[in-house]
Structure formats: C-alpha cells, structure tokens
C-alpha positions as CSV (number, residue, x, y, z in Angstrom):
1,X,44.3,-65.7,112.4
2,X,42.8,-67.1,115.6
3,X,43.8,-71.1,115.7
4,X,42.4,-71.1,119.1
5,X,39.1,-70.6,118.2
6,X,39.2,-72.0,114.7
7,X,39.8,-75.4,117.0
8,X,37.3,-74.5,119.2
9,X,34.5,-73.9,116.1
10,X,35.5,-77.4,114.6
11,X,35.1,-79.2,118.2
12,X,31.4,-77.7,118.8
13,X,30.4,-78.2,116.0
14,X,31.6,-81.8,115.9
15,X,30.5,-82.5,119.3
16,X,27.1,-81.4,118.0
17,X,27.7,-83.8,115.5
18,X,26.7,-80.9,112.8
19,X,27.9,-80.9,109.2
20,X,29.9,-77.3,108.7
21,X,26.3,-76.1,106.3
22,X,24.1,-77.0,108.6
23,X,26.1,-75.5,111.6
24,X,26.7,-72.1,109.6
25,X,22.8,-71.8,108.6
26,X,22.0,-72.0,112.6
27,X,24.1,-69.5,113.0
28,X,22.7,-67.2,110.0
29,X,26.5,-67.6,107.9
30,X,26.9,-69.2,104.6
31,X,29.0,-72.7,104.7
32,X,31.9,-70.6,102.9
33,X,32.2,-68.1,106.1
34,X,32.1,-70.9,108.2
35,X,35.2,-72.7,106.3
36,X,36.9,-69.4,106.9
37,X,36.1,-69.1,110.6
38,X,37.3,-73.1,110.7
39,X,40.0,-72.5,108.8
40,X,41.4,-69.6,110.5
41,X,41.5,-67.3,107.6
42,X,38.8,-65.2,109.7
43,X,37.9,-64.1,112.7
44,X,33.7,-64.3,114.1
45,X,32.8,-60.9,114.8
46,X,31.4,-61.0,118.3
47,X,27.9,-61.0,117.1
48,X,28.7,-64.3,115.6
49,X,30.1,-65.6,119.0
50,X,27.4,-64.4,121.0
51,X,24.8,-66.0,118.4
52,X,27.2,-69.6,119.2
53,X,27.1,-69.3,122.9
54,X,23.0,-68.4,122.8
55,X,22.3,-70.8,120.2
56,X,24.3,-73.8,121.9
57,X,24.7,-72.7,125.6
58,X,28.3,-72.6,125.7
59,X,30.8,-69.8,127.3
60,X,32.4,-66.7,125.1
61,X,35.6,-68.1,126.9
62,X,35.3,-71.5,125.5
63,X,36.8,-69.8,122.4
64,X,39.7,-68.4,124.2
65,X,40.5,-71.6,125.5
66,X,39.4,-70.2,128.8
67,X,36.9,-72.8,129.5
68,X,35.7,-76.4,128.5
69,X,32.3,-77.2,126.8
C-alpha cells in the first residue's frame, strides 16, 4: 500500500474537480480500480502513471511526493 500516492490520486483528481468515474474512464480504468488506487489497496502500474502525467501534465514525482502540481 502506497498512501502517498493514494493522497496524491484523490488531490488531482479533486483539483480537477473530477468525480472518481469520470476520472478513471480518462484514464482507460473502471471506477472500482480507481477506488483501489484511492484507497491504497493497489498500486498504478506505471503505465497508469504515465497515462496521468500525459493526460493531465503533471510530474511522475508528484506521486512520490517529490513535487507539487
């Protein structure tokens, strides 16, 4: 379980003012993969990260905690 980018997940997607379905079909997830990513139960493969910092022009290190949005 990754917290740190859980948090991160929740504060994009908030910022982008995105409900957690519409988010995840962006991305090319269901809304129940999402919850898990949010959630912490499971990790985004990299592909899923990569799609996330394409998609929405933010830094892989945001999710590290490395950087700001």
């Amino acid at each position: 379980m990754n917290n740190n980018i859980a948090s991160r997940l929740v504060e994009l997607r908030n910022r982008l003012g995105m409900s957690r379905t519409s988010f995840a079909k962006s991305i090319g997830i269901t809304e129940t993969h999402m919850k898990r990513f949010e959630t912490g139960v499971a990790v985004p493969k990299e592909k899923h990260i990569n799609t996330i910092c394409e998609k929405y022009h933010v830094k892989p290190e945001y999710f590290t905690g490395g950087v700001s949005i």
